[in-house]
Backbone bond lengths (Angstrom), bond angles and torsions (degrees), N, CA, C in turn:
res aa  C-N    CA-C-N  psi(-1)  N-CA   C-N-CA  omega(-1)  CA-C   N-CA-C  phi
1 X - - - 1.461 - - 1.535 110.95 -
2 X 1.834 111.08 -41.60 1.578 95.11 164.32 1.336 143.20 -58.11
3 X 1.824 82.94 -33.70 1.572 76.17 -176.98 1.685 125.11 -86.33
4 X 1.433 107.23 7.62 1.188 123.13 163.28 1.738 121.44 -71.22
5 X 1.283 112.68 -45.52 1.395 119.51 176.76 1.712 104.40 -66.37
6 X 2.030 98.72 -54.97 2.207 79.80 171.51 1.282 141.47 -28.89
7 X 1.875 89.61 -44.25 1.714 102.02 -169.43 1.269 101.24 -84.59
8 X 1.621 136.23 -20.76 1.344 130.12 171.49 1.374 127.76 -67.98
9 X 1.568 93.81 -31.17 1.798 94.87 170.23 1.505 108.04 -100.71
10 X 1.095 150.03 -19.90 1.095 139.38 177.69 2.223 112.57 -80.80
11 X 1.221 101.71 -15.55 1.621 108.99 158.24 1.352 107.05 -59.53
12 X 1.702 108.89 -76.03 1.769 123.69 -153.86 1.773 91.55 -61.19
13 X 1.544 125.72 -24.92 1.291 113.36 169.20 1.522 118.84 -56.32
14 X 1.458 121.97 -54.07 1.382 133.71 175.19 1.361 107.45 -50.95
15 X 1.322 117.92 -60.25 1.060 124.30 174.85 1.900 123.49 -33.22
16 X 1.456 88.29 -57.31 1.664 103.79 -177.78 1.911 117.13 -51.29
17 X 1.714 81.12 -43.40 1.666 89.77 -176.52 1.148 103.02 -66.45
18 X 1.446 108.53 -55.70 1.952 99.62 -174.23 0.966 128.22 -23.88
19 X 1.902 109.84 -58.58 1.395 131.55 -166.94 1.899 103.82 -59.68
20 X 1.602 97.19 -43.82 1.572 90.01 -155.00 2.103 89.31 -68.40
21 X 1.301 119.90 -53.02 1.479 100.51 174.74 1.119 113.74 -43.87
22 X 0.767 132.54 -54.97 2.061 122.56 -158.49 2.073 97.17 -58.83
23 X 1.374 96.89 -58.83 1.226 87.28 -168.90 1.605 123.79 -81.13
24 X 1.408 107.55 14.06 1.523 113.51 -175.19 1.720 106.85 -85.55
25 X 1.403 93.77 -78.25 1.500 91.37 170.05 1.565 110.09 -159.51
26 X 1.422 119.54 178.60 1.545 104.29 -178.61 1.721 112.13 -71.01
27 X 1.110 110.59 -30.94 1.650 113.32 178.56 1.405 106.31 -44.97
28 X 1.417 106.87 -61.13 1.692 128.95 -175.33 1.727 100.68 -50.72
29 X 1.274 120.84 -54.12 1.172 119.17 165.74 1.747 135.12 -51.60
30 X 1.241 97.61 -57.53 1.408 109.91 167.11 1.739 113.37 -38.91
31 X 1.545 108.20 -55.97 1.327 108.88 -162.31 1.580 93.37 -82.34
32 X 0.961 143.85 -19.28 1.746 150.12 171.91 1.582 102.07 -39.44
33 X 1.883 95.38 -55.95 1.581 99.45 -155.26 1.747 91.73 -94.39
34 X 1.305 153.20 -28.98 1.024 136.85 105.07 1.688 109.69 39.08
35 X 1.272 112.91 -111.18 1.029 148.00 -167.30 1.814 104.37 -51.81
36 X 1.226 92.70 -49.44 1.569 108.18 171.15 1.857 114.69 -49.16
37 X 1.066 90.41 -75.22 1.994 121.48 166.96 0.877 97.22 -28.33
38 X 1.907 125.52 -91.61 1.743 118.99 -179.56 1.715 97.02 -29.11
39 X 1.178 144.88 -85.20 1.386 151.23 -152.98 1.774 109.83 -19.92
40 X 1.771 79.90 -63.21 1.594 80.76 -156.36 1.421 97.79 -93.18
41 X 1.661 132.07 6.65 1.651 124.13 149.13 1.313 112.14 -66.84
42 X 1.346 121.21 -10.78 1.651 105.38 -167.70 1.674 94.81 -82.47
43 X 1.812 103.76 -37.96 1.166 101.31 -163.15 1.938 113.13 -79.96
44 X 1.372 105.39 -27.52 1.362 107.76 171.69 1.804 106.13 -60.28
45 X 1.034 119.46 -60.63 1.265 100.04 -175.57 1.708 139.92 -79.90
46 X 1.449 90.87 10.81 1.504 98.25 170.96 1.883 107.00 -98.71
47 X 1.521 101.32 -1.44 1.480 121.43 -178.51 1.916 93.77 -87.21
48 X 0.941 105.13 -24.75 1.161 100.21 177.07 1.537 137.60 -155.81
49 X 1.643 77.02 50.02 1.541 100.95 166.94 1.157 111.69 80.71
50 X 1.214 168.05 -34.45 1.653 152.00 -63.36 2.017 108.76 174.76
51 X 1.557 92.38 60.09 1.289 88.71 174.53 1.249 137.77 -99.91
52 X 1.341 106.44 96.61 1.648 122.78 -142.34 2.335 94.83 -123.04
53 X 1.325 88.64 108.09 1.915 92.61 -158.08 1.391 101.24 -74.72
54 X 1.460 121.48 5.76 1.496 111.35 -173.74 1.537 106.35 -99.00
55 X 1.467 111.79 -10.67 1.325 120.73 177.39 1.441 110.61 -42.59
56 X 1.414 112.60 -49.58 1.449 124.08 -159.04 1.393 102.75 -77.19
57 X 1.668 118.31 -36.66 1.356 97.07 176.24 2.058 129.40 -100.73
58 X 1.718 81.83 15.63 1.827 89.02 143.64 1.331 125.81 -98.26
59 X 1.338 109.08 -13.45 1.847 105.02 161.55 1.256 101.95 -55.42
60 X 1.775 119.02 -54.88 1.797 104.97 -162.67 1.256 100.21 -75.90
61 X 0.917 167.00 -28.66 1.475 159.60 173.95 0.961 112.63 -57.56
62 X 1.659 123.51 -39.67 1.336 119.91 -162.36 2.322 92.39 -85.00
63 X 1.270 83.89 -47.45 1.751 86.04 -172.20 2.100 106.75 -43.84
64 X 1.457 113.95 -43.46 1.169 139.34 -150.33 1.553 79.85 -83.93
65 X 1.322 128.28 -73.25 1.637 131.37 -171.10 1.794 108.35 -42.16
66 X 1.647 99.90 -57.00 1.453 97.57 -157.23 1.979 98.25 -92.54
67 X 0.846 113.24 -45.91 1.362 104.61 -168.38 1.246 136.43 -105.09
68 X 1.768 101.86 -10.08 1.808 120.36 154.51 1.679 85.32 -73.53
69 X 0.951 113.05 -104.38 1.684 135.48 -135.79 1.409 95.64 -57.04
70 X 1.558 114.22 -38.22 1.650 110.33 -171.30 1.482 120.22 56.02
71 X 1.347 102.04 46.67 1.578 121.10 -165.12 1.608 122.54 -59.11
72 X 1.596 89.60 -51.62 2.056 97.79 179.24 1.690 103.46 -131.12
73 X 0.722 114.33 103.66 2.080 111.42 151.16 1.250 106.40 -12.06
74 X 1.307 101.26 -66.89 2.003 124.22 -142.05 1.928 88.86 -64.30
75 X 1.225 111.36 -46.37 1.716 133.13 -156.39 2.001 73.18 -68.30
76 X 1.424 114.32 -79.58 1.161 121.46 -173.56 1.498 113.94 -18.45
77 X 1.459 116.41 -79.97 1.167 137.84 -177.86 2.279 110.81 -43.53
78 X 1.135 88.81 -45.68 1.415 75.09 165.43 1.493 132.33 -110.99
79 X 1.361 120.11 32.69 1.555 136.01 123.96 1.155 117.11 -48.12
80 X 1.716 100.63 -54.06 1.960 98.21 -164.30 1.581 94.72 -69.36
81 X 1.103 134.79 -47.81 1.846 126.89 177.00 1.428 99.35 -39.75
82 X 1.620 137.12 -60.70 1.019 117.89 -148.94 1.386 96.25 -94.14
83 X 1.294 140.70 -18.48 1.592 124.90 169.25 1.482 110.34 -84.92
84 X 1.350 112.22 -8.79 1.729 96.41 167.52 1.746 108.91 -81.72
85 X 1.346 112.79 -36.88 1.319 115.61 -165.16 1.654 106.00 -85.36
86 X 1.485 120.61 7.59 1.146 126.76 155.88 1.451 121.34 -71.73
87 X 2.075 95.45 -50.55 1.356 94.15 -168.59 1.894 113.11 -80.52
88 X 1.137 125.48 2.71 1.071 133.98 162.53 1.380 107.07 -83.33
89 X 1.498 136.99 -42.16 1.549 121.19 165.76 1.772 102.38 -51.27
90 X 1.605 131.38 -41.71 1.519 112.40 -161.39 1.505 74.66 -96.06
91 X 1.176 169.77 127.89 1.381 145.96 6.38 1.493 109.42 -55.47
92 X 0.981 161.79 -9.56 1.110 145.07 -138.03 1.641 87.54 -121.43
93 X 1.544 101.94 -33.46 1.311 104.72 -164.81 1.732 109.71 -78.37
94 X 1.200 129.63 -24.98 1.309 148.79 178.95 1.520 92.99 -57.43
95 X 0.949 136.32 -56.51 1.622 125.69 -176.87 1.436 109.35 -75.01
96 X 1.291 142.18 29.94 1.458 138.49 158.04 1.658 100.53 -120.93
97 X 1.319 85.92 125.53 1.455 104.21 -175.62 1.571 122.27 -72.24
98 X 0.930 115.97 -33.46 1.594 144.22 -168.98 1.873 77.91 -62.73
99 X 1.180 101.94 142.84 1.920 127.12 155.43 1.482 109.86 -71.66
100 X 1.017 155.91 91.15 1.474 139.97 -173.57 2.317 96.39 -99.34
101 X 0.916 103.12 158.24 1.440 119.41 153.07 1.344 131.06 -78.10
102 X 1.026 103.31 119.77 1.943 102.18 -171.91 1.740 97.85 -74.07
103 X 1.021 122.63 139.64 1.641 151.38 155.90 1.595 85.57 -46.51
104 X 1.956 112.92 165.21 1.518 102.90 -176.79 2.032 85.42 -110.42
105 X 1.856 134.88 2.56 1.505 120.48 141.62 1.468 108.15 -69.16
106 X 1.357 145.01 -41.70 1.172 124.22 174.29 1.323 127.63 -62.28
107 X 1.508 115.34 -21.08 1.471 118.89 172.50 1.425 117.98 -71.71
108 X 1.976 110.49 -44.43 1.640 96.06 151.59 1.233 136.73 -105.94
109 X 1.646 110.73 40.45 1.323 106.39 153.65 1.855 106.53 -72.48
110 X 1.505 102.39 -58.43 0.890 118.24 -179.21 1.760 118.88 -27.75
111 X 1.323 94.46 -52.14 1.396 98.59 -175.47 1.386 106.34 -93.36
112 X 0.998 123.14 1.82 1.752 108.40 142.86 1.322 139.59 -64.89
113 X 1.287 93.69 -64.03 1.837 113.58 176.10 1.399 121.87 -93.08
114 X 1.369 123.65 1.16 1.445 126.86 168.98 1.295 104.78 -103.72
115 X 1.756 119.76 -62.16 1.468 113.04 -176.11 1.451 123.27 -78.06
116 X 1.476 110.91 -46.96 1.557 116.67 147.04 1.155 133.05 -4.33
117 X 1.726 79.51 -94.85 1.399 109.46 -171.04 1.759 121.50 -38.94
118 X 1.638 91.14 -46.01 1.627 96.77 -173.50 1.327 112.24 -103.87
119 X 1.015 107.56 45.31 1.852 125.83 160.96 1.602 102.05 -125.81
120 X 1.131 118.53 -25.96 1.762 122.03 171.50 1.782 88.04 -71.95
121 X 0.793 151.49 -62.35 1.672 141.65 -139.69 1.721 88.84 -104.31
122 X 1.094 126.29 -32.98 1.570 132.92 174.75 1.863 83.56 -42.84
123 X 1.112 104.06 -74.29 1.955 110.18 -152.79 1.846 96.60 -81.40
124 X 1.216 134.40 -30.11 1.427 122.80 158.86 1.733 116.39 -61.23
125 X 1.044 126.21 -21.38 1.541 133.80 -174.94 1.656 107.78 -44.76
126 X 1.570 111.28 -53.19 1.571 107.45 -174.85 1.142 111.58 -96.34
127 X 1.240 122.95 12.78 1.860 121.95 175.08 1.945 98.44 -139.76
128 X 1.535 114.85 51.94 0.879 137.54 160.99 1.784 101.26 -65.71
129 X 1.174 114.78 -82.10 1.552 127.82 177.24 1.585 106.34 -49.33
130 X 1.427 98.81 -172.95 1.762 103.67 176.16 1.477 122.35 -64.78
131 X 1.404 101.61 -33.43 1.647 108.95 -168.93 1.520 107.14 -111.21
132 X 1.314 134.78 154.11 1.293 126.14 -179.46 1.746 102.60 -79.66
133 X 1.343 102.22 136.62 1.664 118.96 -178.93 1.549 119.35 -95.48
134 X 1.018 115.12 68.51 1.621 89.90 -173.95 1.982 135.43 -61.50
135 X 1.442 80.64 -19.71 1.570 106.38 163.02 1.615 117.80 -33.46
136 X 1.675 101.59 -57.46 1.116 107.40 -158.49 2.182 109.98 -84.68
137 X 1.243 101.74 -28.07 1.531 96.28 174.71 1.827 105.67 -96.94
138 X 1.157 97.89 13.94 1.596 114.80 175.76 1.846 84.94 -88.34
139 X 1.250 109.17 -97.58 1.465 119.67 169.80 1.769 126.95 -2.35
140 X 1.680 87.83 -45.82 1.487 97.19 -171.71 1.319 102.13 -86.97
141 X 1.663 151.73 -3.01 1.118 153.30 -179.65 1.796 89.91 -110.73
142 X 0.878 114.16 -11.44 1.591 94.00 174.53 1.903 103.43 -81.06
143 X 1.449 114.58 -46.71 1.070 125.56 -144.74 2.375 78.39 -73.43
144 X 1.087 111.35 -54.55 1.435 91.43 -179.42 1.246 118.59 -68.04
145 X 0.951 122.80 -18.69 1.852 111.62 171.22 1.966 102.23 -73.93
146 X 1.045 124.06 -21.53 1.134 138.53 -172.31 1.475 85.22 -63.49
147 X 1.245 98.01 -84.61 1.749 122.05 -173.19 1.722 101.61 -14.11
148 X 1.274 75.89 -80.90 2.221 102.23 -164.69 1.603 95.71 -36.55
149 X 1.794 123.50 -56.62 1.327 116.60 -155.66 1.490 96.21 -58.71
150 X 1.756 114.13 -65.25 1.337 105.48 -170.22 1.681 127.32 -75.46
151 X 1.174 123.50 13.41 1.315 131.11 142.83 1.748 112.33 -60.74
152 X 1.366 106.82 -62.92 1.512 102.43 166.81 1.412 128.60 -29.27
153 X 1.132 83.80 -54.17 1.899 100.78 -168.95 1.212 116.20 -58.11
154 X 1.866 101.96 -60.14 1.461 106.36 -168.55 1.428 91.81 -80.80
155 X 1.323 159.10 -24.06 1.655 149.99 144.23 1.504 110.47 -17.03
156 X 0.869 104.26 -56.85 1.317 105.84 -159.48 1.837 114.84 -98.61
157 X 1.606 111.73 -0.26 0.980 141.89 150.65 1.418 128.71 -58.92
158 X 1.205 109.29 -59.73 1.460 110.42 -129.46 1.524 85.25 -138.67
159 X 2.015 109.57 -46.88 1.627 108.04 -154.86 1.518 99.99 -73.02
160 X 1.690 84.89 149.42 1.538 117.98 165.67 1.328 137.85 -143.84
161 X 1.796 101.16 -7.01 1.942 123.34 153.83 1.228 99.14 -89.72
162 X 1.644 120.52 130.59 1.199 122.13 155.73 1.547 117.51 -67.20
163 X 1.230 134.28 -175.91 1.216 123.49 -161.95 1.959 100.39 -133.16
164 X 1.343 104.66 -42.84 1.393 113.00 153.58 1.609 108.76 -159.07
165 X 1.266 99.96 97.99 1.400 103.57 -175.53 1.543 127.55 -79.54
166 X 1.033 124.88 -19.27 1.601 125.63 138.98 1.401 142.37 -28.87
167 X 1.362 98.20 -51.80 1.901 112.82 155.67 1.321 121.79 -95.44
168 X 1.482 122.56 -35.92 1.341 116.79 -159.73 1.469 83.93 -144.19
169 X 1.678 109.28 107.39 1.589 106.60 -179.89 1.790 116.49 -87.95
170 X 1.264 90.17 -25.75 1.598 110.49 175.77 1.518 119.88 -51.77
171 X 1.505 97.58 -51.82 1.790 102.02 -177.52 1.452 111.27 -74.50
172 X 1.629 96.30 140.62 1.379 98.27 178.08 2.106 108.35 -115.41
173 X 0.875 116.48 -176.23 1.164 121.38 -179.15 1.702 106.68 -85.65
174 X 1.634 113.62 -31.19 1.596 96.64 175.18 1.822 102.02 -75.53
175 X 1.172 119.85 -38.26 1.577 127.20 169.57 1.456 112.65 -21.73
176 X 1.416 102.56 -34.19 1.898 95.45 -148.96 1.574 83.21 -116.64
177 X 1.391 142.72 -30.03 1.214 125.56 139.44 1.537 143.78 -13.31
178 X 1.665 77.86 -76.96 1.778 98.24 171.31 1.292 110.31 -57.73
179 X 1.754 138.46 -46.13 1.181 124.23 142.16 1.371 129.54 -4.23
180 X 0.884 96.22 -64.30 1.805 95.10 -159.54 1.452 104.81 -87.65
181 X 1.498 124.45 -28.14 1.183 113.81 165.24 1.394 128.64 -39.70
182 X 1.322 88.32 -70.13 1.637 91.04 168.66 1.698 138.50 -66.16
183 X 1.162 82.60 -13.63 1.592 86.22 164.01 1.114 106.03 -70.76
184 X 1.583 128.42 -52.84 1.730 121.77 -156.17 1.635 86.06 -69.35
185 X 1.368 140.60 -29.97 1.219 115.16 -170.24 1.514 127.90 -93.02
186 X 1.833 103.28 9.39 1.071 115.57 153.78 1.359 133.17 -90.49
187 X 1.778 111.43 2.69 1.291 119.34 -162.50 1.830 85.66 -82.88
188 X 1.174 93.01 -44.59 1.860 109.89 176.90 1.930 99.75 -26.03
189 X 1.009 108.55 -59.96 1.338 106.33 -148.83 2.012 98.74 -92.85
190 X 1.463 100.19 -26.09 1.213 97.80 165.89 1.750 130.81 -44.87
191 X 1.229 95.31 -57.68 1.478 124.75 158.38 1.622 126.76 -41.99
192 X 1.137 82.60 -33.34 1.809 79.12 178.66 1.795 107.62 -113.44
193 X 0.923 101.57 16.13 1.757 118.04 -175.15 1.780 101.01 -109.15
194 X 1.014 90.69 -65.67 1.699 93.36 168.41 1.660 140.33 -82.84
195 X 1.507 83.69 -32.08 1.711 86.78 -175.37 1.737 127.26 58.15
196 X 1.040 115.58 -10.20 1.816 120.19 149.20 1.202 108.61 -37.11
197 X 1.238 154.70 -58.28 1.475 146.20 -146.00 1.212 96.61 -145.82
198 X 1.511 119.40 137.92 1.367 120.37 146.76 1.501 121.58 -60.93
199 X 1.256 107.16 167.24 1.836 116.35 -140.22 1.707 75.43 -92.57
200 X 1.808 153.18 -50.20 1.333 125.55 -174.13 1.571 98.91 -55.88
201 X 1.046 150.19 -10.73 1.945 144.69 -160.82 1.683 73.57 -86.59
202 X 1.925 106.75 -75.16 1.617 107.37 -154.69 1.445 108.85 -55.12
203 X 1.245 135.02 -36.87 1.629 138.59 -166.08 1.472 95.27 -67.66
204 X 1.392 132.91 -39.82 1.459 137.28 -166.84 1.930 94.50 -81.65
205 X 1.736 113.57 -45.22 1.655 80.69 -159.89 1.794 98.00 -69.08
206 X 1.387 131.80 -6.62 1.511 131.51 -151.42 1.289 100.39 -76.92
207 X 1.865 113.02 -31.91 1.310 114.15 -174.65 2.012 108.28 -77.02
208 X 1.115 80.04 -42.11 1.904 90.28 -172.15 1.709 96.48 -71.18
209 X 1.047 118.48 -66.10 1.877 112.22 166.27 1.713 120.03 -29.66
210 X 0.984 116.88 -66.71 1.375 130.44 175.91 2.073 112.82 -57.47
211 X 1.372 108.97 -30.69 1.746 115.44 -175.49 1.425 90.40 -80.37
212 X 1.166 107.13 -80.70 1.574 130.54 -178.74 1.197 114.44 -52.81
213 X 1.285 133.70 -29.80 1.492 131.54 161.27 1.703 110.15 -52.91
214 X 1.479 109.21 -41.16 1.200 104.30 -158.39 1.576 116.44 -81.94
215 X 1.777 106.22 -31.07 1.216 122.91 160.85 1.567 126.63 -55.16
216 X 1.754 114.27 -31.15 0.921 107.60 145.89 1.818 152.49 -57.91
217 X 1.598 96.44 -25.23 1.173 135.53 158.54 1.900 100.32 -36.05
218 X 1.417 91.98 -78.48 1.835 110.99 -178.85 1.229 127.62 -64.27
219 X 1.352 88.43 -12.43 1.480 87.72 171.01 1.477 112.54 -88.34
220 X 1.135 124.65 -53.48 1.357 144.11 -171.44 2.178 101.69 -54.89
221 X 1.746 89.55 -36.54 1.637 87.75 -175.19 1.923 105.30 -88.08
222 X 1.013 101.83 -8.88 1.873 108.55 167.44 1.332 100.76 -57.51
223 X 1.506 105.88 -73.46 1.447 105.86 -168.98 1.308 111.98 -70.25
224 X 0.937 154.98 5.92 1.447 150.14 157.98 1.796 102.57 -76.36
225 X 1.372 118.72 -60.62 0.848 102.86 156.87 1.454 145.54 -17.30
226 X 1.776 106.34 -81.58 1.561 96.37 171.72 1.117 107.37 -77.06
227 X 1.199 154.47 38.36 1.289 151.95 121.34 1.859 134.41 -59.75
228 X 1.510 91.37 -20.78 1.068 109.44 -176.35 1.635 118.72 82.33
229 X 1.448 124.38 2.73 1.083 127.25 166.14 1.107 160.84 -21.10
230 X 1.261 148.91 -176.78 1.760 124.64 147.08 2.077 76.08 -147.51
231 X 1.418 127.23 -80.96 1.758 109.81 178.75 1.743 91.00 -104.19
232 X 1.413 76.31 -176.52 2.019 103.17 -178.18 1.295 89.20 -79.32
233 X 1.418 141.63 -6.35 1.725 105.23 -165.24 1.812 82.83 161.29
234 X 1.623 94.10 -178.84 1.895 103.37 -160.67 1.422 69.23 -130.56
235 X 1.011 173.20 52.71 1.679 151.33 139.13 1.452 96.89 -57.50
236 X 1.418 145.53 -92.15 1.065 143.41 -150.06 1.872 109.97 -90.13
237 X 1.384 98.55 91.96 1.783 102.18 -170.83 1.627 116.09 -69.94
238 X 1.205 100.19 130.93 1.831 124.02 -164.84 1.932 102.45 105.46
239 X 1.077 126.78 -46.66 0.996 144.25 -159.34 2.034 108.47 -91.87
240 X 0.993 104.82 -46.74 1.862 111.21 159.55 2.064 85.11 93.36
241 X 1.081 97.88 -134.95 2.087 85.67 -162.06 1.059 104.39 -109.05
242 X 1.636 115.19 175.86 1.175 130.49 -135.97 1.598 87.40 -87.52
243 X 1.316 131.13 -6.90 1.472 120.00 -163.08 1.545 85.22 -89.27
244 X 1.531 113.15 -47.83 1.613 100.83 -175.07 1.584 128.29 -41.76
245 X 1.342 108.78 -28.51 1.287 132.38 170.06 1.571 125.68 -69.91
246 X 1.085 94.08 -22.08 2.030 88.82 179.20 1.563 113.36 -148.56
247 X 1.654 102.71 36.76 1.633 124.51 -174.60 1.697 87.65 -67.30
248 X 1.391 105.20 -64.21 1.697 110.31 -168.23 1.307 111.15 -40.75
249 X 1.640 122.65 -71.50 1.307 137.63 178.92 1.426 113.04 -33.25
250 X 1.643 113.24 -60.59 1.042 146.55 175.25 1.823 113.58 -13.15
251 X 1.773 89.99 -78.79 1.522 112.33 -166.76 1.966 93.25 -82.91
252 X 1.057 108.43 -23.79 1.590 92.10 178.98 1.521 116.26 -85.45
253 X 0.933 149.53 -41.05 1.715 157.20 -175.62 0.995 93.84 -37.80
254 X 1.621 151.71 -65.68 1.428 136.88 -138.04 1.939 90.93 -72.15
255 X 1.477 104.39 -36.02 1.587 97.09 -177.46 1.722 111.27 -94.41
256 X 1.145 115.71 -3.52 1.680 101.85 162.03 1.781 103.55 -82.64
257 X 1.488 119.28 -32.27 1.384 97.58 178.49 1.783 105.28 -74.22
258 X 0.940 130.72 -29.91 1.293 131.94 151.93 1.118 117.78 -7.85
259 X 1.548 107.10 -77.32 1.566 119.25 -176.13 1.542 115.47 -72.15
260 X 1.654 137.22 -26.89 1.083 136.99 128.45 1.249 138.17 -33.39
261 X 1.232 133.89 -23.94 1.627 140.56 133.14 1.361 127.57 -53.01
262 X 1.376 110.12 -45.38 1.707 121.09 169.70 1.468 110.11 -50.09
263 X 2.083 112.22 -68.48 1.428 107.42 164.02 1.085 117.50 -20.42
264 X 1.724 101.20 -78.20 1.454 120.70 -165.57 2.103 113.01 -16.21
265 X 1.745 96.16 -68.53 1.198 92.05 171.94 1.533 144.15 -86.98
266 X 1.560 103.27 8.58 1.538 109.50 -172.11 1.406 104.09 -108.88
267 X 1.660 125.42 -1.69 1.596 135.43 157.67 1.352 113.52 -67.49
């Protein structure tokens, strides 16, 4: 029962802060995810060995360059190539079974364009458009909490294909279905609650949020794995660290702003 009330109040805490950044202002936001980023680099790279102290102060440069100052497009635009074409190297990598050792350039590639990278498009996400949106990275944390619960549900319902049972024995393939169902049918209501995006933008990020959320999921539980793990860290008790918490969000943003550029130019 205690450790039920920890994890209940130490959520609606996360929760609270989130809300009050997103909806305060983008500064308030910026420095949130900021603050966040250092967090879950300390914990990613002690997940994988690699304690290298300059990391942290190319997160602030990079956060301060690309998504305070919003300095170059061109600079912008080819981040998102190299953190998308990262996160397609760690899917690719999830289907080899073998444990390999990361190289200490693959450890900071990695931690450029995976952990980095998707904390730069994490804090560009709601000031995609002209004006900062909080709606919309409001929206996009609904649609993965959406996801995760009813993946649970119908998992633990219904599932009976695992989905990758090597890393993640729990998920099943109807799980990550039922996920996404309900997400796209929360994009529905998202849409008409906010009105920021038309509902083909919201129906498209629910699918790419919910796929890519989940891969982020596997990815994050790989490396814990060969890490020998059980969470990234004790910051948030019941809940284990803050990376466990925004793995999904995390690895998907560089490709929902992705798909917000595509709109962008095919409207």
């Amino acid at each position: 029962m205690r450790e039920i009330v920890v994890r209940t109040l130490s959520g609606l805490l996360y929760v609270t802060i989130l809300l009050f950044s997103i909806f305060s202002s983008e500064k308030w936001y910026i420095l949130l995810f900021l603050i966040f980023g250092l967090i879950c680099l300390r914990e990613f790279l002690r997940m994988i060995s690699f304690q290298f102290w300059y990391t942290y102060l190319i997160l602030i440069a990079f956060i301060l360059f690309f998504s305070y100052y919003k300095v170059s497009p061109i600079s912008t635009y080819i981040l998102l190539l190299l953190t998308v074409g990262t996160g397609f190297y760690l899917i690719r990598n999830l289907f080899s079974t073998r444990i390999r050792r990361l190289s200490k350039p693959l450890k900071l590639h990695i931690t450029l364009f995976y952990m980095i990278g998707g904390f730069v498009f994490l804090t560009l996400l709601p000031s995609h458009g002209d004006e900062f949106s909080p709606y919309t990275v409001a929206g996009l944390f609904v649609l993965i909490w959406v996801n995760d619960t009813f993946a649970y549900i119908v998992g633990k319902s219904i599932g009976r294909h695992k989905l990758f049972p090597s890393i993640s024995p729990k998920k099943t393939i109807e799980g990550f279905f039922g996920g996404l169902v309900f997400a796209c049918a929360a994009s529905y209501f998202i849409h008409k609650f906010t009105g920021s995006l038309n509902f083909n933008i919201w129906f498209s990020l629910a699918v790419v949020m919910s796929t890519l959320g989940t891969f982020g999921d596997l990815i994050e539980s790989k490396l814990k794995r060969e890490a020998g793990l059980k969470d990234s860290g004790t910051l948030m008790p019941g809940h284990g660290g803050l990376y466990d918490r925004l793995d999904s969000v995390l690895f998907a943003s560089p490709f929902i702003y992705l798909v917000l550029i595509i709109f962008e130019y095919v409207s």
